[in-house]
ROLOZA-447750 format. One record per residue (C-alpha): residue number from 1; residue in one letter; x, z, y. Coordinates in nm, 3 decimals, decimal comma, always signed. Example, Ala and Ser with C-alpha at 12.3 -4.5 7.8 and 13.67 -1.06 7.14 Angstrom:
<sites>
{1; A; {+1,230; +0,780; -0,450}};
{2; S; {+1,367; +0,714; -0,106}};
</sites>
This chain:
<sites>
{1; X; {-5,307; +12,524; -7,881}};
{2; X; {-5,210; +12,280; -8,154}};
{3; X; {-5,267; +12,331; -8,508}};
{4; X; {-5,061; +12,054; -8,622}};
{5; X; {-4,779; +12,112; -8,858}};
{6; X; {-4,473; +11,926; -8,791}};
{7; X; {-4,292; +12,168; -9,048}};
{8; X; {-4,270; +12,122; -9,428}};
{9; X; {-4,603; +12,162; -9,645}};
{10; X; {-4,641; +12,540; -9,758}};
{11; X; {-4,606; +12,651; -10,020}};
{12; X; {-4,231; +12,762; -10,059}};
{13; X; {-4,091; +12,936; -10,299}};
{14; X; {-3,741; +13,136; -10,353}};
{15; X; {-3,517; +12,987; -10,622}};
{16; X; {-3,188; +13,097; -10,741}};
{17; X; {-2,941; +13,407; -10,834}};
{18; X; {-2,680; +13,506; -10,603}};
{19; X; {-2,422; +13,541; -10,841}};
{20; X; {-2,486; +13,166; -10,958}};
{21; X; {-2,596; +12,916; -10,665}};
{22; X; {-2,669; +13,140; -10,442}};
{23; X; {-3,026; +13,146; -10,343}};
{24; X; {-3,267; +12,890; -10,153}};
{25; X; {-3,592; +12,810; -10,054}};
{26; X; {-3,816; +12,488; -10,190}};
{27; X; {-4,200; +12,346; -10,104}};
{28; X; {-4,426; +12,270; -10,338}};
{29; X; {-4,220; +11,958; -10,455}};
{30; X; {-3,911; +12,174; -10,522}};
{31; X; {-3,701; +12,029; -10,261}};
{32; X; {-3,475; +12,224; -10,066}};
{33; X; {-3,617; +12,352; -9,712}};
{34; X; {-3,348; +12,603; -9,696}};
{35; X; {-3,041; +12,708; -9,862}};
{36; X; {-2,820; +13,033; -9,811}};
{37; X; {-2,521; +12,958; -10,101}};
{38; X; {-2,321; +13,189; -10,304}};
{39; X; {-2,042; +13,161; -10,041}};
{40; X; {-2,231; +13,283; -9,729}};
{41; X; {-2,061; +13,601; -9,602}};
{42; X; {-2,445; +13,794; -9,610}};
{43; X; {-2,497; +14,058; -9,894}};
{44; X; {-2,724; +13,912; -10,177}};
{45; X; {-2,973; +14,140; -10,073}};
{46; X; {-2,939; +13,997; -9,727}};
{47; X; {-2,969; +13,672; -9,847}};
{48; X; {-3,243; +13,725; -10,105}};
{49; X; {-3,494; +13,903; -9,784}};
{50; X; {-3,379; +13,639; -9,556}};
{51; X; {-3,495; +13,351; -9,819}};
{52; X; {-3,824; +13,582; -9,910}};
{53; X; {-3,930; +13,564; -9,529}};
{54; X; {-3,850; +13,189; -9,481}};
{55; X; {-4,038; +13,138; -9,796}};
{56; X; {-4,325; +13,369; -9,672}};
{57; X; {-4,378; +13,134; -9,303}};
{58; X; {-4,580; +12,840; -9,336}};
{59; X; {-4,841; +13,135; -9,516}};
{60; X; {-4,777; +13,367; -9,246}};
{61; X; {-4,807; +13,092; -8,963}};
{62; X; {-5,134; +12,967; -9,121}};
{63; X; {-5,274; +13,367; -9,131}};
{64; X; {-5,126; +13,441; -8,786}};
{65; X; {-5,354; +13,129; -8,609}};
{66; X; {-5,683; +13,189; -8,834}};
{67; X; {-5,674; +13,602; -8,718}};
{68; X; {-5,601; +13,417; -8,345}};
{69; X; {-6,032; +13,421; -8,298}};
{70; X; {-6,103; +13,762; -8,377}};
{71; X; {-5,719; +13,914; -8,163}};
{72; X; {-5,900; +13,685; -7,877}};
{73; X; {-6,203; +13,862; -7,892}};
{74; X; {-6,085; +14,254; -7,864}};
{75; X; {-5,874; +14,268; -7,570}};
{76; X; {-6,024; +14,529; -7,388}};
{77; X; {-5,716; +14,747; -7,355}};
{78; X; {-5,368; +14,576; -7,206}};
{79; X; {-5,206; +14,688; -7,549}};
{80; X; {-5,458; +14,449; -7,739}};
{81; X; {-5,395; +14,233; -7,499}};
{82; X; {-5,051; +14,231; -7,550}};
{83; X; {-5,084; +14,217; -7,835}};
{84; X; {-5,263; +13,913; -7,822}};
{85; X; {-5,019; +13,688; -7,628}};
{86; X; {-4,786; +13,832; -7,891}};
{87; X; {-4,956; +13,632; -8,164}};
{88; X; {-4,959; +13,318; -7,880}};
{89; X; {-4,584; +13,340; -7,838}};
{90; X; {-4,513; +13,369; -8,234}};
{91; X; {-4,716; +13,065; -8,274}};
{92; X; {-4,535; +12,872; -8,008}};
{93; X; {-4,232; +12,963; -8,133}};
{94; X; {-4,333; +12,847; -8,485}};
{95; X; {-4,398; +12,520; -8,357}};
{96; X; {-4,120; +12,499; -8,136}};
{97; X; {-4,277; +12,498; -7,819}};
{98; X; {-4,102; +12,834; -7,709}};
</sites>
């Protein structure tokens, strides 16, 4: 498995109102990684959780491969296991290799 990151630098942050610009996501920088504008037909509450999870991903991605090591190590039932190849796929899909 790669640990490379293609993706823009974490951290991101949320930035906006909804009933101004709408609201978007920026790195460290504060450039623009994502943006959902005023316009979008999604609730601002919709919009707001959607930016607060994009925001949350290189931080989650980075937690999700350093608990990788100890998941490996306990998959003595096929739940764990599961569980396991779980973590695999959300990585791979992180990195857009799934």
């Amino acid at each position: 498995m790669t640990t490379e990151t293609k993706h823009t630098p974490g951290p991101w942050v949320v930035r906006g109102e909804a009933k101004y610009s709408g609201f978007g996501v920026n790195d460290a920088n504060g450039k623009s990684v994502a943006s959902f504008p005023s316009t979008m037909t999604r609730g601002d509450g919709e919009k707001s959780a959607n930016a607060a999870l994009i925001a949350a991903a290189p931080d989650m991605l980075a937690a999700l491969r350093d608990a990788l090591p100890l998941l490996k190590g306990h998959q003595e039932s096929p739940e764990k296991a599961e569980r396991y190849q779980n973590a695999l796929a959300a990585i791979a899909k992180a990195e857009g290799r799934a």
